[in-house]
N, C-alpha and C positions, 0 to 999 in steps of 0.2 A: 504494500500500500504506500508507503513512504517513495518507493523508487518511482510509483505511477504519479504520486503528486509533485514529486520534486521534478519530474521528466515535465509533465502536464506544465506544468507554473512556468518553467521556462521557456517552452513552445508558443506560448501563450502571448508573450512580451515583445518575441521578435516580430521584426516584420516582415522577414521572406520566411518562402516556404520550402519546403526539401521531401523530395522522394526518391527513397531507395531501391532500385529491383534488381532485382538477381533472375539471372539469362542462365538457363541450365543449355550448357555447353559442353558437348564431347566431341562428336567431330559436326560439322558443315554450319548451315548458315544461316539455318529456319528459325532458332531461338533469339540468337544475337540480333537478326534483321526487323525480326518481331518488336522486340524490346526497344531500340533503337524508334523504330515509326511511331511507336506510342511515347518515349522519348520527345520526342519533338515536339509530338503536337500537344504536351503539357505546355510546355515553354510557351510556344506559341502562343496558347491558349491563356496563362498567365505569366505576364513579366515579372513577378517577384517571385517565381516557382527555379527550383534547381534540381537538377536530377542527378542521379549518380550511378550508373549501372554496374554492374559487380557481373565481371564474365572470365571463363576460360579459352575462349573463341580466343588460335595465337596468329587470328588476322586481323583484330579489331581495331588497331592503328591502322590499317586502310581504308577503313571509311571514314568522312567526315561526320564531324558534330555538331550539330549547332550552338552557338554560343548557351552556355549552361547547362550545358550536357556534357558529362566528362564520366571517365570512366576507370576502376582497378584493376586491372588485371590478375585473377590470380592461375596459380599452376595449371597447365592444359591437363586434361586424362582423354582416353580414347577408348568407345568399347572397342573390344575384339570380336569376328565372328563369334565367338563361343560366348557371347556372351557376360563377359569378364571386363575389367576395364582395369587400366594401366596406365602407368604418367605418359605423355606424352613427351619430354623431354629432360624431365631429371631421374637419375640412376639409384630412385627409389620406390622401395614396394609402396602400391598403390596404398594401403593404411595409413603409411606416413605423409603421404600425397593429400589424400584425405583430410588428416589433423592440420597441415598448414593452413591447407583452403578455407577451413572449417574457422581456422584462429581468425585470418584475415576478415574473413567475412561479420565476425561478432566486434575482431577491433575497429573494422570500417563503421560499422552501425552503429558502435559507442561513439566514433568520433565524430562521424557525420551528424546525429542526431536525428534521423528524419521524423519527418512529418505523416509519413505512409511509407512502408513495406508493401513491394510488389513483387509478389514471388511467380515466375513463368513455369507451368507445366507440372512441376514435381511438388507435391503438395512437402517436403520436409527437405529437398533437396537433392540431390545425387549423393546416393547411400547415408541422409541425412546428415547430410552436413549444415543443413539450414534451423536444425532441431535444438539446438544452442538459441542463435539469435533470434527464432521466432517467441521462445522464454523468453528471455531478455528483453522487449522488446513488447510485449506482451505485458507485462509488469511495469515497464514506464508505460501504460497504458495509450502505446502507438496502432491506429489500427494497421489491420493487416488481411491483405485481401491477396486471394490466387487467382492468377489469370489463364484460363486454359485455352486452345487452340479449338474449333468445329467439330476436328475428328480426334478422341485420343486412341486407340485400337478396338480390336475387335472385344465385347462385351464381357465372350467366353475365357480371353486372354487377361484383358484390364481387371476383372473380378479379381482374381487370383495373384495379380500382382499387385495389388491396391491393397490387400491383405494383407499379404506379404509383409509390405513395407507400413503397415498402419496409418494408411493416409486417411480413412476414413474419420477416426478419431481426431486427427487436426481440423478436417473439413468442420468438425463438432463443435471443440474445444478450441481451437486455435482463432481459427480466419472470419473475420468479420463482412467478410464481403468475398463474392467469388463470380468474377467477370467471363463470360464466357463467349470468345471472340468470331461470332457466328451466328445462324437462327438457327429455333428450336423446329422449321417446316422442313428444313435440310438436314439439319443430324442435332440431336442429343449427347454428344461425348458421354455423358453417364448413363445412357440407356442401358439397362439389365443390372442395373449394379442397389443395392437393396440400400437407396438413400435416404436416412429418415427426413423428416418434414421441415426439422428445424433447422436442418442445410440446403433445403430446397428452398425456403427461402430468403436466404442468403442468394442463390443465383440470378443473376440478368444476362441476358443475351444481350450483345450491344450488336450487332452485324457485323459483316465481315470489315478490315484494315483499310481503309480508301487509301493509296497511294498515288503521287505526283511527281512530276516533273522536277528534279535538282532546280534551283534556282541557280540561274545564269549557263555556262557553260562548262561545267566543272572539269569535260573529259575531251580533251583532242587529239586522239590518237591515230595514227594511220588506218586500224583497222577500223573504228568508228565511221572516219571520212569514206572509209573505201564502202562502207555496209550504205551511205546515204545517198548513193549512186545510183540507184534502181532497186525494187522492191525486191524484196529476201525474207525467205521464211527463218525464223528463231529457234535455234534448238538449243535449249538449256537446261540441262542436269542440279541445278543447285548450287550445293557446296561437291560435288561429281565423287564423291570418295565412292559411289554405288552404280555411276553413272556410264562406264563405258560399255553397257550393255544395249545402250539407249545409242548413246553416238555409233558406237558399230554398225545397228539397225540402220540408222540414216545414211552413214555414210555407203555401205551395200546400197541401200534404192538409189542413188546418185550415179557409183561404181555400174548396175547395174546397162546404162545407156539409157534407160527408158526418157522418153519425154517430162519433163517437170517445168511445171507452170514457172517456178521461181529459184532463181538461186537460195542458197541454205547457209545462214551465217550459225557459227558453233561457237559454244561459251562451254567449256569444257568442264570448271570449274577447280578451285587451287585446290582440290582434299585428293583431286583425281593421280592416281599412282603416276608418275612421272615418267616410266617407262610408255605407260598408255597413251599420256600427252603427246612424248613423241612418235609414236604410231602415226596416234589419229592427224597432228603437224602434218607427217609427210602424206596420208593419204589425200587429205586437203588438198594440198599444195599442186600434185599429182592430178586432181581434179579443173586446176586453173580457176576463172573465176565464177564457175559454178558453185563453189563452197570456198568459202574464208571458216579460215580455224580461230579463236582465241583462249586465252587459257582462263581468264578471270578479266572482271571490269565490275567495280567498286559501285558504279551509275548501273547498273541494269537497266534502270528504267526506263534509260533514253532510249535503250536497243528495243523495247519491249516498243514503244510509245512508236518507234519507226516503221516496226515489221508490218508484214500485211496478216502473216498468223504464227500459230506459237506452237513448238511440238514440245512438248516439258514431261518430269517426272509427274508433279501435281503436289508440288508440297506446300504449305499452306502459303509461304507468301509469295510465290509465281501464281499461286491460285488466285491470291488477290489482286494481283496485279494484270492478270489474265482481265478480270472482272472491269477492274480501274480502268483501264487501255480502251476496255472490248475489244478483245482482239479472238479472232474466230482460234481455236485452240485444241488441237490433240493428244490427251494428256495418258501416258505408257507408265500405269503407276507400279512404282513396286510393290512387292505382296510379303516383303523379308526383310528385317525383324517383326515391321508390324504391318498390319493390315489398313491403316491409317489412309496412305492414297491409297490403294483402292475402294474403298468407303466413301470416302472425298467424290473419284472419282466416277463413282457408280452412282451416286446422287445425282451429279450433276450432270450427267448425262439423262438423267432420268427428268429433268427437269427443266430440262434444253440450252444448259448454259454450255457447257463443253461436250466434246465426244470423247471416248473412250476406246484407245487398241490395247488389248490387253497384251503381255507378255508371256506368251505359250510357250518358249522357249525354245521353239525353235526359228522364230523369227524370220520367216520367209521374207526377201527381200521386196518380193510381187504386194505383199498386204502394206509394206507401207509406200509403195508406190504410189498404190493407191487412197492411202491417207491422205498422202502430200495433194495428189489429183484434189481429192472432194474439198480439202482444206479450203482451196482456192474461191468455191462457192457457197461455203458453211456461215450460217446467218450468225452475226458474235452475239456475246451473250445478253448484250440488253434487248434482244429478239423476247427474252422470257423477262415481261416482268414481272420483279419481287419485292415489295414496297418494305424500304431498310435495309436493302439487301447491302450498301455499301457506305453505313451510318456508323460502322464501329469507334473509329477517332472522337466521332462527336459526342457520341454515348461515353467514351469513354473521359471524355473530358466533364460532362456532366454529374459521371460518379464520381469524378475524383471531388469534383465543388462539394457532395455530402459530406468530404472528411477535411476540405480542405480550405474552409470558406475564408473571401476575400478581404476578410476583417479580423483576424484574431481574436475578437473578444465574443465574437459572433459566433452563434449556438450552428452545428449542424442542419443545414438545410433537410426539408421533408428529402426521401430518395424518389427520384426520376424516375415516369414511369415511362419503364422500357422492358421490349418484350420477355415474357419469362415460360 
């Protein structure tokens, strides 16, 4: 009680505000990118707001910040197929990888002070490392709200691991708010999973992430110039650590001769094993200027915002950006670790925003010929409309005004009514 008033009393007196979120990072670029767009558009939204993101993502100095957004870095880890997860760059076992992260993360949040904890995806952390300063934290009476993605995996999967790992009792006992970055007409992330009522009310749906355009020109690079030349279809993998199963596919339809409505620009992505990179480099190249290769580019957006369509994994924020753009879109989702794009992707199909080639594994070069073909006359997705469908920033900036109101001394506004 003492640490909640003495925390409370001094929150109370400043006049900026501060929020903390922790981006569960292992490998690629759906958490940090997430984190990052909602980032912004706090600032944005209020000038005496600062943000502070706590990530393991070890490309995060590549992208830009906007002013009041800065960020910690701490120790990378990475799963392995098996399952398992390991430091990403220091010559210790992952336990001890664990307890640094774990320290940083509780000394950041002592020091920073915030105003609101925003925890992305892992309700206590990766292997609970978050299970400290959500105590902490909790007791100087800061709220704390989880933010989850549309899709988390499949029901039969997520049950069992949500167990597992005791998230459910945090969703309980912990978190005061729990944002869910999506509508309830399109997926439920917690469908099948036995949530009692006093966490169901805790949930909002705010829609999907609206994304924009860098201000100014942020990126001029040869291959940029060279992609704004004439109209190029997009294929982007992500953060690609999973992806050259996807570029392989494209680049065979290309290899194969057939006729293709549009050249094919590739974003290969920095996670993608480096022997692969240069593979797919030279097959490119070998191609002429039917396919331009690239490895990584910080702006996606521009590339997205130029293409005429999009052939992607389907991970949640090519999904939104897919949406953002409308850009007509064929989404080859993976089905390993989790069932996440596929779900995504089988939705939305179903509901006429993107289409869907799934990966049969043997990937005949003929089916996505014929992707690329129909791509070219595929109606984009604001063909379907879905009222809210691309409200999430602004919802989300409305829940933050519940814990974070413009006056200090000013009692919490009623919560915003947004879909649940």
């Amino acid at each position: 009680m003492a640490d909640m008033q003495a925390g409370a009393a001094k929150r109370i007196f400043r006049t900026d505000r501060r929020v903390l979120i922790y981006s569960h990072d292992t490998m690629g670029l759906g958490h940090l990118r997430r984190c990052r767009a909602i980032a912004h558009a706090m600032v944005e939204a209020d000038k005496d707001l600062s943000v502070l993101i706590l990530s393991g993502s070890p490309i995060i100095g590549s992208f830009d910040f906007k002013a009041r957004v800065d960020f910690v870095r701490i120790p990378g880890v990475i799963k392995l197929r098996n399952g398992e997860y390991t430091s990403l760059n220091l010559h210790i076992d992952i336990a001890q990888t664990l307890a640094i992260r774990s320290s940083i993360i509780r000394h950041t949040a002592e020091a920073f002070d915030p105003d609101l904890f925003l925890v992305d995806k892992e309700p206590l952390g990766l292997r609970g490392e978050v299970s400290e300063t959500l105590a902490f934290l909790k007791r100087r009476g800061v709220p704390l709200v989880l933010g989850l993605r549309d899709v988390m995996d499949d029901p039969a999967l997520l049950g069992p691991e949500w167990k597992r790992k005791k998230a459910l009792p945090a969703l309980r006992d912990l978190y005061d708010d729990i944002w869910i970055y999506g509508l309830p007409q399109i997926c439920d992330p917690l469908a099948g999973l036995a949530i009692p009522l006093s966490v169901r009310k805790k949930i909002s749906y705010t829609g999907y992430l609206h994304r924009m355009m860098p201000q100014g020109n942020p990126r001029s690079t040869v291959e940029l110039a060279e992609a704004r030349e004439q109209p190029y279809v997009l294929v982007t993998t992500g953060g690609g650590g999973d992806g050259d199963a996807l570029v392989d596919w494209v680049l065979r339809a290309y290899e194969s001769g057939a006729a293709l409505p549009h050249r094919a620009l590739l974003v290969l992505g920095p996670f993608m094993q480096s022997e692969k990179q240069s593979e797919f480099l030279d097959r490119a190249a070998r191609l002429g200027r039917r396919v331009e290769a690239i490895t990584f580019d910080a702006h996606l957006e521009q590339l997205i915002a130029r293409a005429s369509g999009i052939v992607a994994m389907g991970g949640y924020n090519t999904f939104c950006e897919i949406l953002s753009f409308d850009k007509p879109a064929v989404i080859v989702p993976r089905v390993a670790p989790r069932l996440e794009q596929f779900i995504r992707a089988e939705r939305a199909e179903n509901i006429g925003l993107t289409r869907m080639l799934p990966d049969d594994g043997v990937r005949d070069a003929g089916a996505m010929v014929a992707a690329l073909r129909n791509l070219a006359d595929q109606a984009p997705p604001s063909s379907a409309v879905i009222p809210g469908l691309l409200d999430g920033l602004e919802n989300v900036e409305r829940l933050l005004a519940r814990w974070l109101p413009r006056h200090p001394a000013q009692a919490p506004v009623r919560k915003p009514q947004i879909a649940r």
